[in-house]
FIDRENVEX-503744 format. One record per residue (C-alpha): chain; x, y, z. Coordinates in pm, whole numbers, plus 50000, padded with zeros to 5 digits. Layout:
REM FIDRENVEX-503744
{node A {X Y Z}}
...
END
This chain:
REM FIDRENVEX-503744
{node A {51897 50604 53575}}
{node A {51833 50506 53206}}
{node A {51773 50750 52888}}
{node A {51668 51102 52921}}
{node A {51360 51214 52765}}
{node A {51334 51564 52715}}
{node A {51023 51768 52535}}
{node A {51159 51890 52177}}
{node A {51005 52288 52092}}
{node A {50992 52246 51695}}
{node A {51061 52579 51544}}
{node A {50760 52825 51447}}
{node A {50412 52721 51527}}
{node A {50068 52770 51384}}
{node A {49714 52673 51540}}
{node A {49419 52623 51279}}
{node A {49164 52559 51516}}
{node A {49209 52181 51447}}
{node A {49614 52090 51433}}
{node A {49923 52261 51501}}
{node A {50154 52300 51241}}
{node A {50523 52380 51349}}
{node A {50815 52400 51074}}
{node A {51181 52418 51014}}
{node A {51340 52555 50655}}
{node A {51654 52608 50541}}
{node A {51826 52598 50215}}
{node A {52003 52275 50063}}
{node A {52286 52170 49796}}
{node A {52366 51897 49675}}
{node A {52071 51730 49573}}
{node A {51967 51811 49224}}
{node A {51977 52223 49166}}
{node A {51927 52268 49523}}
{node A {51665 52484 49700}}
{node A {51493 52497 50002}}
{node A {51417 52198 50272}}
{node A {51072 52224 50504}}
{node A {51071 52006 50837}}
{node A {50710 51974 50956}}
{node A {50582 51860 51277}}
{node A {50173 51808 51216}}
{node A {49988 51701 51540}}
{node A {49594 51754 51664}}
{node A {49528 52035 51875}}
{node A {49713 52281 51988}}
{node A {49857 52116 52358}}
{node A {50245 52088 52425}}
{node A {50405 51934 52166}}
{node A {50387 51549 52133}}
{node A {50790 51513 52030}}
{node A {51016 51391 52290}}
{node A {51403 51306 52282}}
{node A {51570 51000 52388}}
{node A {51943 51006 52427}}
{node A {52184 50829 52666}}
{node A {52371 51068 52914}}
{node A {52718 51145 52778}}
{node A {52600 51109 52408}}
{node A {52480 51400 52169}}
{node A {52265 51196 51943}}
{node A {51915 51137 51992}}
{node A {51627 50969 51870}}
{node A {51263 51101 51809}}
{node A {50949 50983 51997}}
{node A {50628 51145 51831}}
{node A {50322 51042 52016}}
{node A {50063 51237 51812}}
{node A {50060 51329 51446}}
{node A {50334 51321 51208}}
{node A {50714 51446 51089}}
{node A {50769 51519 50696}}
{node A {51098 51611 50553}}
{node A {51026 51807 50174}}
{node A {51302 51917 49938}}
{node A {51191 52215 49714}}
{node A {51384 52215 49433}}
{node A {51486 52521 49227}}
{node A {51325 52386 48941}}
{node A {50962 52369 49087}}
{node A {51034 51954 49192}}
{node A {50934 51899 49549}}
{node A {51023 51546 49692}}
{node A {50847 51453 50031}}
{node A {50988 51177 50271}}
{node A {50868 51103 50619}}
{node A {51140 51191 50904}}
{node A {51393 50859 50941}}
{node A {51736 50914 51020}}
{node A {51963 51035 51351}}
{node A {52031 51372 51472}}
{node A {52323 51525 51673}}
{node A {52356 51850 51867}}
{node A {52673 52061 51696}}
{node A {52924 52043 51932}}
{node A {53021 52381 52084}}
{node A {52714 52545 51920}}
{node A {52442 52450 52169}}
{node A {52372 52561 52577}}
{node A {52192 52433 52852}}
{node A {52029 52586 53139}}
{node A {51960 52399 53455}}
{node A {52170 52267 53771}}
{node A {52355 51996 53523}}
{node A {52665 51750 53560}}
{node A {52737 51810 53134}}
{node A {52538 51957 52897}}
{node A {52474 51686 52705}}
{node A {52165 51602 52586}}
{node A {52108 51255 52820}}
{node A {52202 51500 53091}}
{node A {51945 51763 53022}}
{node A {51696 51506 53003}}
{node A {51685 51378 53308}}
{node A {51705 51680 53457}}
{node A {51353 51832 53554}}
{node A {51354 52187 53423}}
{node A {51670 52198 53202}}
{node A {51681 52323 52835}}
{node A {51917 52295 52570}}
{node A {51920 52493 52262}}
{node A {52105 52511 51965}}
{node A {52146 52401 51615}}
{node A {52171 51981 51476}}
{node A {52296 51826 51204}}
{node A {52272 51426 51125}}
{node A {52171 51195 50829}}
{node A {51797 51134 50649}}
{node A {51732 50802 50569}}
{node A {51523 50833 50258}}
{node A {51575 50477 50066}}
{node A {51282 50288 50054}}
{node A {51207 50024 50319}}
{node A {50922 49775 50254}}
{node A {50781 49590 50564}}
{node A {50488 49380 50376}}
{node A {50393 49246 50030}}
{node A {50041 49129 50002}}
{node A {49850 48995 49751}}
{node A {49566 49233 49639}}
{node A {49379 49317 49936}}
{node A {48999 49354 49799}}
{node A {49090 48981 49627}}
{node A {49216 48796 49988}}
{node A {49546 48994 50043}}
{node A {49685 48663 50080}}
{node A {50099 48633 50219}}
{node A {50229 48430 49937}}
{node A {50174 48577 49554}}
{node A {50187 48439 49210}}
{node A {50327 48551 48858}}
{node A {50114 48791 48680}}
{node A {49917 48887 49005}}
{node A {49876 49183 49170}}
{node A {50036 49271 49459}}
{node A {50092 49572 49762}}
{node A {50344 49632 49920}}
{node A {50362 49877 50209}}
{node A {50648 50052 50406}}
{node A {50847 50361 50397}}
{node A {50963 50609 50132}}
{node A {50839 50402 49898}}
{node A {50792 50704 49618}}
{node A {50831 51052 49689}}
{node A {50460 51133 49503}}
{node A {50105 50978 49462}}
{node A {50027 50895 49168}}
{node A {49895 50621 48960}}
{node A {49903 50505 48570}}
{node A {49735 50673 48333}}
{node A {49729 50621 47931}}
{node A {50059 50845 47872}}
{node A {50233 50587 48094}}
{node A {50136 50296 47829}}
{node A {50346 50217 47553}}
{node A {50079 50094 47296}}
{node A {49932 49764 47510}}
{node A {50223 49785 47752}}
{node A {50179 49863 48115}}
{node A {50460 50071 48297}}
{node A {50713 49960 48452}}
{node A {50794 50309 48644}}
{node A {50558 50559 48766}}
{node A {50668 50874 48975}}
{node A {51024 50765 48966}}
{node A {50929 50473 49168}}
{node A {51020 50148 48999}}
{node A {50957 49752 49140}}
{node A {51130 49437 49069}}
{node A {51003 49099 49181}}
{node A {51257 48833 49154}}
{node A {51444 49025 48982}}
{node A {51189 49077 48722}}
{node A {51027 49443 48664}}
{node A {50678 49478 48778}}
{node A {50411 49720 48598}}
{node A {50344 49995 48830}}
{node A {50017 50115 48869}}
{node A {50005 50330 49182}}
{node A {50229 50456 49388}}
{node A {50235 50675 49730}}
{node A {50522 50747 50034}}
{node A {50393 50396 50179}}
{node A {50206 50180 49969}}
{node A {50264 50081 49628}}
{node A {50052 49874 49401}}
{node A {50189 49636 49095}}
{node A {50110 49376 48890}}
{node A {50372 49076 48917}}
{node A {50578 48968 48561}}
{node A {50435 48647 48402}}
{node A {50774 48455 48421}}
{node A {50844 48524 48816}}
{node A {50970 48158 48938}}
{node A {50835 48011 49236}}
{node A {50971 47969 49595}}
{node A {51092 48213 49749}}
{node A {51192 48570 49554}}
{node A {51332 48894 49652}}
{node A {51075 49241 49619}}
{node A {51279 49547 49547}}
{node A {51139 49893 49505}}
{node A {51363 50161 49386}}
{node A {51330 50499 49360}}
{node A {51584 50790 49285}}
{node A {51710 50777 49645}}
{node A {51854 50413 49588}}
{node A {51699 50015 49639}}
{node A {51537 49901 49974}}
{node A {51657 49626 50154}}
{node A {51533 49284 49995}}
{node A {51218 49152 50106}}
{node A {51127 48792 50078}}
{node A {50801 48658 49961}}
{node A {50673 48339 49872}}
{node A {50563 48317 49517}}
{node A {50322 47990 49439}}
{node A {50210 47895 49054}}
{node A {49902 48024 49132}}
{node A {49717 48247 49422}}
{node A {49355 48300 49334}}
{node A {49120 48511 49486}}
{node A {48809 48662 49365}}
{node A {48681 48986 49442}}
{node A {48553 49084 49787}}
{node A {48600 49449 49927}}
{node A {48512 49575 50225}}
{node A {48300 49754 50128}}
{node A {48116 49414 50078}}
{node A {48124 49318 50421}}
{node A {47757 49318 50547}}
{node A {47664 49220 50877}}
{node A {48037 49109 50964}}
{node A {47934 48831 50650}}
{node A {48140 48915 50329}}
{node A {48004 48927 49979}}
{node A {48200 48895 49672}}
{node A {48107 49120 49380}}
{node A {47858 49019 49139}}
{node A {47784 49209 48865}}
{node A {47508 49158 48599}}
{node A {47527 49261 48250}}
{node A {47304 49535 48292}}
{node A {47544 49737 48574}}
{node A {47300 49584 48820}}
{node A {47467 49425 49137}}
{node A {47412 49167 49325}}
{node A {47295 49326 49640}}
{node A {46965 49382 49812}}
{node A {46718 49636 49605}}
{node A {46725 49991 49777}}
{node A {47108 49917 49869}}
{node A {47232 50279 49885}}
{node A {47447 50426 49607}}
{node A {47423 50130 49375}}
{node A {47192 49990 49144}}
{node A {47100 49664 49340}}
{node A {46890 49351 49280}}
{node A {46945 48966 49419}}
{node A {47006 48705 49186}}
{node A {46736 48399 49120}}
{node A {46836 48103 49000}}
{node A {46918 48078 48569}}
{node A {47066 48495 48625}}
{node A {47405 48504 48474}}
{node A {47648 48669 48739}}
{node A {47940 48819 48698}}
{node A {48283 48769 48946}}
{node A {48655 48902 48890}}
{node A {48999 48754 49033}}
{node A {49350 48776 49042}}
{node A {49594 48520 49080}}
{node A {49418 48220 48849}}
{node A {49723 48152 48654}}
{node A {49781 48161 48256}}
{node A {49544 48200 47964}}
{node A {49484 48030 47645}}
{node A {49597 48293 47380}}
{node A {49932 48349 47614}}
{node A {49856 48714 47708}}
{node A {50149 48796 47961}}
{node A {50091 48990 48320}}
{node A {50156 49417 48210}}
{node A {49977 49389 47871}}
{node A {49644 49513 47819}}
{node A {49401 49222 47690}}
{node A {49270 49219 47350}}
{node A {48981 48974 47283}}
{node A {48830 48650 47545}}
{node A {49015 48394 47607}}
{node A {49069 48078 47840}}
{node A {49194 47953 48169}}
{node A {49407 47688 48095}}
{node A {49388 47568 48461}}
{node A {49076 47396 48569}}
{node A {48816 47605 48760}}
{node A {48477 47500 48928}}
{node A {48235 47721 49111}}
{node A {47951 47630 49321}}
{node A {47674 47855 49466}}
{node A {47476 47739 49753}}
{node A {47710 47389 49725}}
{node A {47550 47274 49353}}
{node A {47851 47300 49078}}
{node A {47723 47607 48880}}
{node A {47782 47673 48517}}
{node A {48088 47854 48427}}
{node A {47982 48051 48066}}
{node A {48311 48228 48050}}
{node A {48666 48181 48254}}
{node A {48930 48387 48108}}
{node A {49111 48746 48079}}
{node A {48861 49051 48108}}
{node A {48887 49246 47765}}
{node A {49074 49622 47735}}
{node A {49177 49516 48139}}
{node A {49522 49423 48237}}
{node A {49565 49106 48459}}
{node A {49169 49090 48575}}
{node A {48988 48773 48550}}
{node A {48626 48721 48476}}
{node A {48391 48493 48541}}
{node A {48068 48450 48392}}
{node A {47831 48190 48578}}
{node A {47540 48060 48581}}
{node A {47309 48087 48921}}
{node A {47154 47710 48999}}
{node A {46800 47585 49117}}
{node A {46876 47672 49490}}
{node A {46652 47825 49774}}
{node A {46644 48191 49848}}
{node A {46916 48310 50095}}
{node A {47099 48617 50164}}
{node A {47392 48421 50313}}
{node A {47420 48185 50007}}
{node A {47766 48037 50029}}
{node A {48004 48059 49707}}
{node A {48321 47859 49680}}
{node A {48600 47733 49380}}
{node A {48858 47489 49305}}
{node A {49125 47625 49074}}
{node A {49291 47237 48975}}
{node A {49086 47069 49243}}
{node A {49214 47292 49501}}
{node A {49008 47494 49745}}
{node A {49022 47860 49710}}
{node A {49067 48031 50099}}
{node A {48850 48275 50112}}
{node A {48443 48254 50280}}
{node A {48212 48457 50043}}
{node A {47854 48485 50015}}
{node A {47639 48596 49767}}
{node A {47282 48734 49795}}
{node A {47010 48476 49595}}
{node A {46633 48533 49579}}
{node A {46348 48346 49398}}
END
C-alpha cells in the first residue's frame, strides 16, 4: 500500500490577507542561557495547509513534505540573541502521549495516513539538524560563476544553515588592511586555508579565496557555532578569470560586460534608465573589472585591501570588435580587495551595439561571450 500521507494542522494560525502564518513556541535549555524556540510554517494564502506527513505504517517517525512556502526553526535567547535555521531534522510522535480517531488497525502514524478521515494528535519530539550543508561553490556569479575557482578569487557557495544571520563586512570587521576571516559567527576554510568573509546569509555565503590555496582538487568548509559541514570538493585552477557581466547587463538575451568611463559614465545606450549612459567611439578609454586573473606585481595577497596600482604578472590581451586593443592599466583596483581593473583603449572599429569583446589571460581564451556597445 506504500507510505501514508497525512495533512499536518500546525499549531495557531494567522491570515494577513496575503500568507498564513501558523507557529509553535516553547521554551528551551541547553543551548546558550536558554529561552524560547518559535516553529513557523509561512505559506501564500490562506487554503488548507500545504504540510503533509510521510511515514511507513508501523513506524512513529515521519518526514515533512511542504508544497508551498516555508518552515523556520528560531531560538530566542535570554540574552536578546535570536538564531534562525530552516526546519531539517526527523520527528517522532511520543509514545503513549498521542490518539487517533478513525476505524484503524494501530495508531501509528503510517496507519492514520492511509486511512481517509483519521487524525492523530499529540505531542513530538526528534532532532534539528542545524550544521551547515553546502550543495554548490561557484565562482562569482556577476564575473561567469564558473565550477572550478582559483586562489585569491571570489567565490559563493550556497546550501543550508550556512549562518544563522545576514550580514556582510563592514570597516569594524577590518583589522587595519585585513579582511575578515569571520562574519556573523560564520567562518570558511578553503583547502584548509581561511577565507575572508564578506557576506553571509542562512544559504548563501560570499568569500574571497586565500592567495596560497593549491590547485586540484580542495575541500570547502563553512563553520558556524553549530559545528563544520560536510566537505565539499571543488576544483581549484591557477587561475579562473572572468570579467564583469551582471544580469542586469543582459540586453536583448545579448550580455554586456561593464564599462565604465572615468567620468561615472557607462557604457550603455544614452537615455538608458537609472544610469548615466553613453556608447563608446573608438580612442574612449573604458573601464572593465575581474576576478580570478591571478597574482600582482607588488605581491598584494587575496583578504588585504590594495594600496597603490600595480601589475598582472600573467599576460593579458583584450580585443574589441576582434582588433587587439590597448591595455593602459592591468592590475589590482586601489582601496578594493581582490578586484581587477582594466583600463583599455577602444580601436578604429565600426559602430555596433553587439560589438564582441574577448581576452587571453597567458594565451588562453577567457569563456565567457560579452559585448560591448561602440558608436562613432
Amino acid at each position: 500500500m506504500g507510505d501514508g500521507v497525512s495533512r499536518v494542522t500546525w499549531g495557531n494560525c494567522v491570515y494577513d490577507g496575503t500568507k498564513t502564518t501558523c507557529t509553535l513556541s516553547g521554551p528551551f535549555t541547553g543551548l546558550g542561557p536558554g529561552g524560547t524556540w518559535v516553529y513557523t510554517l509561512t505559506y501564500p494564502g490562506n487554503g488548507p495547509s500545504p504540510l503533509d506527513a510521510i511515514t511507513a505504517p508501523g513506524s512513529d517517525l515521519f518526514t515533512i513534505s511542504l508544497t508551498a512556502g516555508g518552515l523556520s526553526f528560531v531560538f530566542n535567547e535570554s540574552n536578546g540573541t535570536s538564531v534562525t535555521y530552516d526546519h531539517s531534522g526527523s520527528l517522532f510522535y511520543v509514545q503513549g502521549l498521542f490518539s487517533c480517531t478513525g476505524t484503524l488497525s494501530s495508531c501509528d502514524p503510517g496507519t492514520v495516513g492511509q486511512t481517509p478521515g483519521a487524525t492523530e494528535t499529540g505531542p513530538v519530539s526528534g532532532t534539528l539538524n542545524v550544521t551547515p550543508a553546502i550543495q554548490a561553490a561557484i565562482s562569482a556569479s556577476d564575473y561567469g560563476g564558473f565550477s572550478s575557482i582559483a586562489p585569491a578569487t571570489w567565490i559563493e557557495i550556497y546550501g543550508q544553515n550556512l549562518a544563522t544571520t545576514t550580514a556582510q563586512w563592514g570597516g569594524a570587521n577590518f583589522q587595519g588592511n585585513n579582511a575578515p576571516t569571520s562574519v556573523g559567527g560564520t567562518m570558511v576554510t578553503v583547502g584548509g586555508q581561511s577565507a575572508f568573509v564578506y557576506y553571509v546569509s542562512p544559504g548563501q555565503v560570499d568569500v574571497q579565496v586565500a592567495s596560497n590555496v593549491a590547485t586540484g582538487s580542495q575541500p570547502v568548509v563553512v563553520s558556524t557555532a553549530a559545528g563544520a559541514s560536510a566537505p565539499f570538493t571543488t576544483n581549484v585552477s591557477a587561475t579562473e578569470p572572468g570579467l564583469l557581466a551582471p544580469p542586469a547587463f543582459k540586453i536583448n538575451n545579448t550580455q554586456y560586460a561593464v564599462a565604465e568611463f572615468v567620468d561615472g559614465f557607462y557604457d550603455l545606450p544614452p537615455g538608458t534608465a537609472g544610469v548615466a549612459a553613453k556608447r563608446a567611439v573608438p580612442g574612449d578609454t573604458i573601464i572593465l573589472y575581474g576576478i580570478g586573473f591571478g597574482p600582482v606585481s607588488d605581491g598584494t595577497l587575496g583578504g588585504v585591501i590594495d594600496q597603490g596600482q600595480n601589475n598582472l604578472t600573467n599576460s593579458l590581451n583584450i580585443s574589441i570588435g576582434g582588433m587587439a586593443s590597448q591595455v593602459k592599466y592591468a592590475g589590482l583596483t586601489p582601496s578594493f580587495v581582490g578586484l581587477y581593473q582594466f583600463n583599455v583603449v577602444v580601436p578604429n572599429i565600426p559602430a555596433s551595439d553587439t560589438t564582441p569583446l574577448t581576452f587571453t589571460l597567458n594565451g588562453t581564451p577567457g569563456t565567457q561571450t560579452l559585448s560591448l556597445f561602440i558608436g562613432n
